[in-house]
LUMTOR-641030 format. One record per residue (C-alpha): x, y, z; residue number from 0. Coordinates in Angstrom, 3 decimals. Layout:
# LUMTOR-641030
+----------+----------+----------+-----+
!       xx !       yy !       zz !  nr !
+----------+----------+----------+-----+
!        X !        Y !        Z ! NUM !
...
+----------+----------+----------+-----+
***
This chain:
# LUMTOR-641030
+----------+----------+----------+-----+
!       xx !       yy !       zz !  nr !
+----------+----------+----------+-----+
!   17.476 !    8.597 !  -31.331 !   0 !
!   19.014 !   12.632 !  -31.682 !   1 !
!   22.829 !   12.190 !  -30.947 !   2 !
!   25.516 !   14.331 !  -29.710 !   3 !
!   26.782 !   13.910 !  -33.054 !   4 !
!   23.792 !   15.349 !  -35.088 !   5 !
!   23.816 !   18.081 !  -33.283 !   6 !
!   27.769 !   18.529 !  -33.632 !   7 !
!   27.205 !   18.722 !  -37.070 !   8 !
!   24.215 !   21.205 !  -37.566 !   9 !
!   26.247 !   23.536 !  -35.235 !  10 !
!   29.595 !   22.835 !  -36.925 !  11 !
!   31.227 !   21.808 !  -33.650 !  12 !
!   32.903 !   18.876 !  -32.569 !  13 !
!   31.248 !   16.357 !  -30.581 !  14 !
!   33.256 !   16.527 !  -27.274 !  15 !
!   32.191 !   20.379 !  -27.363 !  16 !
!   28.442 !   19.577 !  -27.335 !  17 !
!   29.011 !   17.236 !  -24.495 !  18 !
!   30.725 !   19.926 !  -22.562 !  19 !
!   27.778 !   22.201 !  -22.878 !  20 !
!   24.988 !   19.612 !  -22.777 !  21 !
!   26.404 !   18.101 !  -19.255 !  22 !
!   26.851 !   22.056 !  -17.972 !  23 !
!   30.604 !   21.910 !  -17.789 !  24 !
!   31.432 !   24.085 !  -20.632 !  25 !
!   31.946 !   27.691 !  -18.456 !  26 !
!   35.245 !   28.955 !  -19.270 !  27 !
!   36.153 !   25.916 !  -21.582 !  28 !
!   33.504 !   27.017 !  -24.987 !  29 !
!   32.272 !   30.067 !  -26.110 !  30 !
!   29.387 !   31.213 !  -24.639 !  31 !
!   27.844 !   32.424 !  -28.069 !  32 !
!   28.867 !   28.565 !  -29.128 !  33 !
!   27.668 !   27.079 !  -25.748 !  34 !
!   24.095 !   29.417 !  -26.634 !  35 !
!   23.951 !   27.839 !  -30.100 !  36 !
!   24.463 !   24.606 !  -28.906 !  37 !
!   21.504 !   24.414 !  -26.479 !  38 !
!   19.352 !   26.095 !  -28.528 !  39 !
!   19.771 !   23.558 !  -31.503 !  40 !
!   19.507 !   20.945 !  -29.235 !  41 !
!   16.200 !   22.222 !  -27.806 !  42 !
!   14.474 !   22.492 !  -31.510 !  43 !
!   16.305 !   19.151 !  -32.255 !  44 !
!   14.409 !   17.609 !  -29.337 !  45 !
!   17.548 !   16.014 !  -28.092 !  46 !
!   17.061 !   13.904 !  -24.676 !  47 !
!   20.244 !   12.634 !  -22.897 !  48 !
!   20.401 !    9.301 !  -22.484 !  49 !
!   19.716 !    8.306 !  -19.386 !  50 !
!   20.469 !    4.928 !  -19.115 !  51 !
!   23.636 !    5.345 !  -20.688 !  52 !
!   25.154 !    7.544 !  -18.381 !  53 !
!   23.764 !    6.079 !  -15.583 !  54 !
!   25.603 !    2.900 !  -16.461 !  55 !
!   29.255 !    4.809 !  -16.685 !  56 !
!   28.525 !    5.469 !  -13.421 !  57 !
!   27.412 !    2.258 !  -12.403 !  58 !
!   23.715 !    3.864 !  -10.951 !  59 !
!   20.858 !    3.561 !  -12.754 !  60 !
!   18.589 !    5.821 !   -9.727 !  61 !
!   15.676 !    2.626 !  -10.619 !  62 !
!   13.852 !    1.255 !   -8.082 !  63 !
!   12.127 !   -2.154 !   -9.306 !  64 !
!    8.304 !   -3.049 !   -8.082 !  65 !
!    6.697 !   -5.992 !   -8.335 !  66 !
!    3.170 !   -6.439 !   -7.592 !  67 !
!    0.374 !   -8.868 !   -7.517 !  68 !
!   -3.202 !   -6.929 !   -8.903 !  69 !
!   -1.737 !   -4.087 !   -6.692 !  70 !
!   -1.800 !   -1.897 !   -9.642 !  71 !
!   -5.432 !   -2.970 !  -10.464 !  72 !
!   -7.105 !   -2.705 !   -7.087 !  73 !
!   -8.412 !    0.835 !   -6.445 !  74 !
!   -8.065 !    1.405 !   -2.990 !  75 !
!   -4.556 !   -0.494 !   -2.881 !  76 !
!   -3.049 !    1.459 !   -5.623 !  77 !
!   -2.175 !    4.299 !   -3.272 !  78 !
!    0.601 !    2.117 !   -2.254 !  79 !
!    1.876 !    2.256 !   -5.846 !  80 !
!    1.225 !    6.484 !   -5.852 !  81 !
!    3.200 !    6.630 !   -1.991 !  82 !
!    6.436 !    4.336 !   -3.099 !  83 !
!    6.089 !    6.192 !   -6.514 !  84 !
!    6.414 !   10.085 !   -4.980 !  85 !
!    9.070 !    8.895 !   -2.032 !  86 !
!   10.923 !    7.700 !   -5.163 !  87 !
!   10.537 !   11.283 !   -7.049 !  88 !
!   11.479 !   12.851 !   -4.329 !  89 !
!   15.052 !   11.518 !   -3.996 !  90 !
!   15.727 !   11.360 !   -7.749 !  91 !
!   14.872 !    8.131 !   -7.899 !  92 !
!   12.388 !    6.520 !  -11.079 !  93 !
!   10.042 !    3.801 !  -10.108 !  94 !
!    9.568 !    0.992 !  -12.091 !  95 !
!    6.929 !   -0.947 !  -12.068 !  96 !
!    5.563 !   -4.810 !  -13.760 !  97 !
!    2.421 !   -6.023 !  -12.399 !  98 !
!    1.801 !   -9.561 !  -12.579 !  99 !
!   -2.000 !   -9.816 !  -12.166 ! 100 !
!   -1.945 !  -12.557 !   -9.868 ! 101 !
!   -0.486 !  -15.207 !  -12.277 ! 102 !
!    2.042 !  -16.590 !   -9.984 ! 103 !
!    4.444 !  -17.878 !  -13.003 ! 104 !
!    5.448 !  -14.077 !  -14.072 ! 105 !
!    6.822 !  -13.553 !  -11.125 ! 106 !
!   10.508 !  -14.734 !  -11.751 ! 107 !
!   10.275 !  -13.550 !  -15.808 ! 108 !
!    9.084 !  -10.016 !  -13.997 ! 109 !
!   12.004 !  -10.282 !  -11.412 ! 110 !
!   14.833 !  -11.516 !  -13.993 ! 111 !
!   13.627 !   -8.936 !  -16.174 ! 112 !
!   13.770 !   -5.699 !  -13.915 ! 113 !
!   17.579 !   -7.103 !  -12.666 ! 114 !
!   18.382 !   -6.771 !  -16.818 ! 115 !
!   17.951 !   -3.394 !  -16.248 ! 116 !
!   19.984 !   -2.725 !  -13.806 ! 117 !
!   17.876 !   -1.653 !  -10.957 ! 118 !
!   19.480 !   -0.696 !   -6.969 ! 119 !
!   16.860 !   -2.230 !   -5.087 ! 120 !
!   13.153 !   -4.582 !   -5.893 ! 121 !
!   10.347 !   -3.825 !   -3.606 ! 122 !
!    7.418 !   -6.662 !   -3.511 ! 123 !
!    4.081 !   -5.331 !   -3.686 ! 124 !
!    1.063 !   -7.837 !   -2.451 ! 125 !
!   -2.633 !   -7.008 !   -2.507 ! 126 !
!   -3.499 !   -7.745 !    0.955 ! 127 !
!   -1.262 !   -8.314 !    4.342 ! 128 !
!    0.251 !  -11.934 !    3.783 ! 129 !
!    3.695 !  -14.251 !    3.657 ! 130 !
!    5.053 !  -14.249 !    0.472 ! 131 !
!    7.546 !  -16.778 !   -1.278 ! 132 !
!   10.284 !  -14.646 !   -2.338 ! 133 !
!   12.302 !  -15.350 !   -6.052 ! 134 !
!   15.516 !  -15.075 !   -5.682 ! 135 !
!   17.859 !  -11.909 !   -6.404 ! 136 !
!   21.374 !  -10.759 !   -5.756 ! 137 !
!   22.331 !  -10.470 !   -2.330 ! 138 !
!   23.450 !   -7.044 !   -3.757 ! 139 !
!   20.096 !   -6.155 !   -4.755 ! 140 !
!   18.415 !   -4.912 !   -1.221 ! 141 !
!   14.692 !   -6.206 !   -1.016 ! 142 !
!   11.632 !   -4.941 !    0.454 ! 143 !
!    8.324 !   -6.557 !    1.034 ! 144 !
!    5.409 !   -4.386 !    0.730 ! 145 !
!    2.011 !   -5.112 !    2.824 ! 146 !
!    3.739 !   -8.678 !    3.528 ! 147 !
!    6.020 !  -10.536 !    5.393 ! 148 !
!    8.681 !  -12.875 !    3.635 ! 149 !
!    7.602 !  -16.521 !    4.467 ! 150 !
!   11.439 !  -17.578 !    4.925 ! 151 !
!   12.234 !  -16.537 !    8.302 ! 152 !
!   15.441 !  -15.887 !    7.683 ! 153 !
!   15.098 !  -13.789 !    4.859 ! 154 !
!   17.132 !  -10.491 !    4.460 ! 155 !
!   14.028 !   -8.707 !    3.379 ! 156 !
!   12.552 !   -5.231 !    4.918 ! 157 !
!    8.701 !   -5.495 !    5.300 ! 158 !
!    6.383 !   -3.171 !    6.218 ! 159 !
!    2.436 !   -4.215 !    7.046 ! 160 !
!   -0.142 !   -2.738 !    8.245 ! 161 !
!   -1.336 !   -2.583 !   12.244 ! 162 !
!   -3.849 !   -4.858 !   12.120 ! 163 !
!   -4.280 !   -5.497 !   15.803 ! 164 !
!   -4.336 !   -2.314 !   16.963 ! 165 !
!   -6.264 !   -0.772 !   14.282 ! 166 !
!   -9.024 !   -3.427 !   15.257 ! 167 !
!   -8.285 !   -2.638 !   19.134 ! 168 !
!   -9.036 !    0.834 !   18.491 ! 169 !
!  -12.237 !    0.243 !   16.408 ! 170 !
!  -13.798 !   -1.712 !   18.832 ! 171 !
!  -12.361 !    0.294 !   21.337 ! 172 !
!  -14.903 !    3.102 !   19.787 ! 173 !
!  -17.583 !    0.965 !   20.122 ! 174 !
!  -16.805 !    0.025 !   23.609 ! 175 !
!  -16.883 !    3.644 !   24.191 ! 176 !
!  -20.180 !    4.275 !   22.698 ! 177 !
!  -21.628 !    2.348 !   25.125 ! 178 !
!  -21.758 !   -1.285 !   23.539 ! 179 !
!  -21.309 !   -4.179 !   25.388 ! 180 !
!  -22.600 !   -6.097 !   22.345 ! 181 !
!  -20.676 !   -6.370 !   19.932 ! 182 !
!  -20.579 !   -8.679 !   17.362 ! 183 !
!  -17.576 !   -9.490 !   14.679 ! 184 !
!  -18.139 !  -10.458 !   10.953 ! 185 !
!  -14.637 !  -11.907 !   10.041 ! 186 !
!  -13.070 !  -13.142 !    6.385 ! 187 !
!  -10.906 !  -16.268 !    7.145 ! 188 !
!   -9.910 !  -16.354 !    3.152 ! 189 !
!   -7.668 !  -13.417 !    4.499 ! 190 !
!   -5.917 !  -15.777 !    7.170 ! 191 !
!   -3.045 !  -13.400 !    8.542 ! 192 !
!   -5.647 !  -10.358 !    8.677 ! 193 !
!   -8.060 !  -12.164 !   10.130 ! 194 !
!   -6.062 !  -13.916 !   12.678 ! 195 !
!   -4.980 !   -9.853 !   13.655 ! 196 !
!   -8.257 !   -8.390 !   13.321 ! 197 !
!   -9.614 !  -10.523 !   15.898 ! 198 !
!   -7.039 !  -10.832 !   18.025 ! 199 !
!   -7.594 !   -6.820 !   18.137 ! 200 !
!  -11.145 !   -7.600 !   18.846 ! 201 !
!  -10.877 !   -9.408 !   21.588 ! 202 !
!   -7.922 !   -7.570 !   23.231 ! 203 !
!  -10.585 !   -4.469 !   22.902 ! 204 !
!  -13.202 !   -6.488 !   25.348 ! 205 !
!  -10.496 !   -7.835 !   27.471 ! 206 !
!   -9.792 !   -4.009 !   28.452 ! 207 !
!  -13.453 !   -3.262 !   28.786 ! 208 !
!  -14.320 !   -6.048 !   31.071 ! 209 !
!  -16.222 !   -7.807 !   28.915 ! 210 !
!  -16.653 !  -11.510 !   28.405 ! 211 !
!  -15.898 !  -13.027 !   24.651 ! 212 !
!  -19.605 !  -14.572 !   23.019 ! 213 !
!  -17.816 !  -16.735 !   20.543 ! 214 !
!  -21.417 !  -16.725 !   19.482 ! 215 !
!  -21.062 !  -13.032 !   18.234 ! 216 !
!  -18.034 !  -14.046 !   15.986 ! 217 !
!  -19.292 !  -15.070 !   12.360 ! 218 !
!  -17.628 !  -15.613 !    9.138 ! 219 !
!  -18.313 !  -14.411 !    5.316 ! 220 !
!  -16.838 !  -16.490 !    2.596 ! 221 !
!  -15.376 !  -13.311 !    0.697 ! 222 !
!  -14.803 !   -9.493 !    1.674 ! 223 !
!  -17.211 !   -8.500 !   -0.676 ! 224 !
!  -20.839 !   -6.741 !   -0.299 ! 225 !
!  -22.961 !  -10.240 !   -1.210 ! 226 !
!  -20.989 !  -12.381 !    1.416 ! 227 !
!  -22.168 !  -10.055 !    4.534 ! 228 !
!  -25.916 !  -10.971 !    3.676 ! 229 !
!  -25.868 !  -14.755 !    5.424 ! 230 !
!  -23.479 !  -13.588 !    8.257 ! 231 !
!  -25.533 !  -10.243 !    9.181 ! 232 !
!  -28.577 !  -12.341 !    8.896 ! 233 !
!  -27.179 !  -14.953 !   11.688 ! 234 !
!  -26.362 !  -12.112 !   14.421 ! 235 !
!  -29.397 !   -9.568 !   13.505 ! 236 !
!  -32.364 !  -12.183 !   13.244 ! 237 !
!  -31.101 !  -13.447 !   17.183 ! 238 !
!  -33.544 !  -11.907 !   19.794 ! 239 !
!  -30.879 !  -10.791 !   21.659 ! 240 !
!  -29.061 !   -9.475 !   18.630 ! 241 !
!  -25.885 !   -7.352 !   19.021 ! 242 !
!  -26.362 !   -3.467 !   19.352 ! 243 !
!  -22.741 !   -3.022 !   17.591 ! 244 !
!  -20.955 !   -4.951 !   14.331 ! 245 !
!  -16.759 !   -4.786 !   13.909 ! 246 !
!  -16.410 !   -5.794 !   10.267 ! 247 !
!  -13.629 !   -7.072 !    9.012 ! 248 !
!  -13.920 !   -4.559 !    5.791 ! 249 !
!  -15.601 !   -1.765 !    4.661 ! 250 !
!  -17.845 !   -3.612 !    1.707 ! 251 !
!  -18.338 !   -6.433 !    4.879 ! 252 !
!  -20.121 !   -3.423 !    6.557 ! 253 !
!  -22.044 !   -2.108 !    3.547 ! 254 !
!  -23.859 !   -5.632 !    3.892 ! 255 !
!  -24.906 !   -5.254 !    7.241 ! 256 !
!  -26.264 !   -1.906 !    6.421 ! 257 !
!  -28.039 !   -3.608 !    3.860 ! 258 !
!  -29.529 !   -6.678 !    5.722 ! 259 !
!  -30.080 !   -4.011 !    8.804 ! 260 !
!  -32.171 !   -1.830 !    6.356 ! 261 !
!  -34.015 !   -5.234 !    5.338 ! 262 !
!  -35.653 !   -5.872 !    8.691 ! 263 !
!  -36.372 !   -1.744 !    9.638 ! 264 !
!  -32.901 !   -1.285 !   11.741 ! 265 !
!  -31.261 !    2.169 !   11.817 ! 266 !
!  -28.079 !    2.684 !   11.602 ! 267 !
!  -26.521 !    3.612 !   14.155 ! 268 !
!  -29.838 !    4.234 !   15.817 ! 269 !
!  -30.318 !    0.557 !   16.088 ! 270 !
!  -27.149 !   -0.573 !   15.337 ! 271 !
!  -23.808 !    0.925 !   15.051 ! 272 !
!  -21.466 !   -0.204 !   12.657 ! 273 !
!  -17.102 !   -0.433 !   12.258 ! 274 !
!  -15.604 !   -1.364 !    9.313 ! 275 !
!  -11.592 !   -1.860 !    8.772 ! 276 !
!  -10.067 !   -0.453 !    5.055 ! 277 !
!  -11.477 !    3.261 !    4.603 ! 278 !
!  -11.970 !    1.984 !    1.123 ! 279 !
!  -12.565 !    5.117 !   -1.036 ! 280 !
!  -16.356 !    5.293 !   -2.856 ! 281 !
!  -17.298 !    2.997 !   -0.409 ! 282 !
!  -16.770 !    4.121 !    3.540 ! 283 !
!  -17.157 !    8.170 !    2.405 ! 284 !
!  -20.136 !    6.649 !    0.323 ! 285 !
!  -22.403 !    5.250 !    2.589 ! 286 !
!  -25.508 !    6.855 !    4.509 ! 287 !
!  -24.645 !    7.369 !    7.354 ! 288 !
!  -20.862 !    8.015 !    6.750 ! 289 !
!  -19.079 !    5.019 !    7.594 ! 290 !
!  -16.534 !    5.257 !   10.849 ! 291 !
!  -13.541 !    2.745 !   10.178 ! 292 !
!   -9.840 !    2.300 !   10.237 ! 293 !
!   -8.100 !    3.506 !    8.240 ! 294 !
!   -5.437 !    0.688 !    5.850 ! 295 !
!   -2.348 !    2.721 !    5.298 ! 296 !
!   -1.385 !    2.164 !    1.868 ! 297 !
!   -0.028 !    5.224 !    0.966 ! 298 !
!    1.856 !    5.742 !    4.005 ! 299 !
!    3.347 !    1.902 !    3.610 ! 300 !
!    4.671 !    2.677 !    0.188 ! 301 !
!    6.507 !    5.445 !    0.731 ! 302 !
!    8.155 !    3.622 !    4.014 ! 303 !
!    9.086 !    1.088 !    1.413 ! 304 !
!   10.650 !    3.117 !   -1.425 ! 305 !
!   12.474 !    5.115 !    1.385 ! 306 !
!   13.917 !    1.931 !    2.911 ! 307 !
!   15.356 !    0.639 !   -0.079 ! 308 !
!   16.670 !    4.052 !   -0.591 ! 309 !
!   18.582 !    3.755 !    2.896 ! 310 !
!   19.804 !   -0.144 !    1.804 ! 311 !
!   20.933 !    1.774 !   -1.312 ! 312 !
!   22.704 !    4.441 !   -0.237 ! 313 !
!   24.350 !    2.012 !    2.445 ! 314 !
!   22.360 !    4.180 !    4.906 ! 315 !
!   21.065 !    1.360 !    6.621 ! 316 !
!   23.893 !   -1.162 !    5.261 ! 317 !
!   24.491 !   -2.908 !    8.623 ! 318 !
!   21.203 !   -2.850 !   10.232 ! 319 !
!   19.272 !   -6.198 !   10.227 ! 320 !
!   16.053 !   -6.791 !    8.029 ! 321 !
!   13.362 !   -4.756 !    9.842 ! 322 !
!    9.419 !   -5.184 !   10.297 ! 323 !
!    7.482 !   -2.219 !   10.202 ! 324 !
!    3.645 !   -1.981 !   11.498 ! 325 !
!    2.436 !    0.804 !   10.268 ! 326 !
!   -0.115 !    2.603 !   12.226 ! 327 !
!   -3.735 !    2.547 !   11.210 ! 328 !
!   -5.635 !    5.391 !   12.514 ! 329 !
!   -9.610 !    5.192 !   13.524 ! 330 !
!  -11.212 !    7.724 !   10.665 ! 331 !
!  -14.507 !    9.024 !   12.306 ! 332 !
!  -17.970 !    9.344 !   10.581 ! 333 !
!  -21.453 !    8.682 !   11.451 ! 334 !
!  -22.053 !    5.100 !   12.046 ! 335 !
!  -21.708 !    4.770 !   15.838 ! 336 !
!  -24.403 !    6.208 !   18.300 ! 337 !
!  -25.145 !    4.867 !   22.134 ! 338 !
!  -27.271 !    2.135 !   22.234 ! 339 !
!  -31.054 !    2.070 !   22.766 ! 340 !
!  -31.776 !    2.105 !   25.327 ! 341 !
!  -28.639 !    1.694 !   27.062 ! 342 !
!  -28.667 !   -2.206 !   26.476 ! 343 !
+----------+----------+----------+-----+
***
């Protein structure tokens, strides 16, 4: 690496002079034909300060650590990544990142590895809403838990999560206002916290409608993936007094029903309107008829996260108590709801 002293001796200077200039405190101390020389050689040098070194003299390295689990593999989750990256930026602040790729026993080496170098604060990434098992790290080091909750109760971490209730409330609430008073719910119980959320949103929505719960409406797909909806969408569409409306649990959940509705001549939303939960990109803008669903907040979460370890940081927010954020997740309007047929 290009030193302070190689460039002290192509100029002919000595090497407390180029530091002057190089750090911009060399008006009224070198000459400004010296000081011109100086930069310029360093420029066609290709000199780059060192960083690292001068942010340990002043005991800051301006790192932010992230951990994640696949986060940085999944599409529609990396916008977490992109929002905790730019809130970062923004403040001077460099993101850096290890991604584990689910493999559970990287997680400390990742950890013990980002403390090495010398980051202010570790935010924990996870790939969908759950409790996590936290490694331990220096009570100096603030944490923050991103798109999960610490398992440990009383842990000092900051999370932020996603609304799941009231994102469900409010897609249901859409079909309620269609005109539905059938409405059935395809739910993922591998995704136990979501689930739990999504459904309690569900049925909150048809509490404040008036309407009476079918548990019978209420099925399950082993995965959140397009192939799973086909058994589930089969049990609620092939019924003769099949639903007029679907709340999936996920956007590919809802691709399957317009699948198996397509199979046996159903329109949507002519014949059946459809909610999904995600706003997964390629997938909800994708489908024909445009998918309506709510909207997961990934982007918005991250930067919440970067910026809260920026307040534990800056001792901002030294003395406040580990806070939960839900983060709001806004119905995103398309094409996939209509009135029912008939009014039924």
């Amino acid at each position: 690496m290009l030193t302070l002293r190689d460039i002290a001796g192509h100029v002919g200077v000595s090497i407390s002079t180029v530091s002057l200039v190089l750090n911009d405190r060399d008006e009224g101390r070198v000459n400004a034909d010296t000081a011109a020389r100086i930069r310029r050689t360093a420029s066609e040098l290709g000199y780059v300060p060192n960083q690292l070194a001068r942010s340990l003299k002043k005991g800051q390295t301006h790192t932010i650590g992230l951990v994640s689990d696949r986060v940085a593999t999944v599409p529609f989750s990396g916008h977490m990544l992109a929002g905790a990256q730019q809130a970062a930026w923004d403040e001077g602040y460099l993101l850096l990142l290890i991604d584990t790729a689910g493999n559970d026993e990287l997680q400390r080496p990742a950890v013990r590895s980002l403390l090495q170098r010398n980051i202010e604060a570790l935010v924990f990434a996870t790939t969908y809403h759950r409790l996590v098992d936290l490694p331990e790290v220096p009570r100096s080091v603030p944490v923050v838990v991103l798109d999960g909750r610490p398992s440990d109760p009383a842990s000092r971490a900051d999370f932020v999560v996603p609304d799941e209730a009231a994102g469900a409330r409010a897609g249901v609430a859409r079909l309620v206002a269609a005109g539905h008073r059938r409405i059935g719910f395809c739910t993922v119980p591998s995704y136990p916290v979501a689930a739990r959320l999504r459904r309690q949103g569900y049925e909150e929505a048809l509490r404040a409608a008036g309407l009476t719960l079918d548990p019978t409406l209420v099925v399950e797909a082993e995965d959140a993936d397009t192939r799973a909806a086909d058994a589930p969408a089969g049990r609620l569409l092939d019924r003769p007094d099949r639903p007029t409306a679907v709340f999936c649990f996920g956007d590919q959940i809802a691709m399957g029903f317009y699948q198996a509705a397509r199979a046996r001549g159903l329109d949507v939303p002519r014949d059946l309107s459809v909610v999904g939960f995600d706003n997964q990109e390629y997938v909800a803008d994708a489908l024909s008829p445009g998918l309506t669903t709510v909207q997961l907040p990934h982007g918005a979460m991250g930067a919440w996260a970067a910026h809260r370890a920026l307040r534990r940081i800056t001792g901002a927010a030294a003395d406040e108590p580990p806070e939960g954020h839900l983060m709001p997740c806004p119905l995103v309007e398309r094409d996939s709801v209509a009135p029912p047929r008939g009014g039924r």
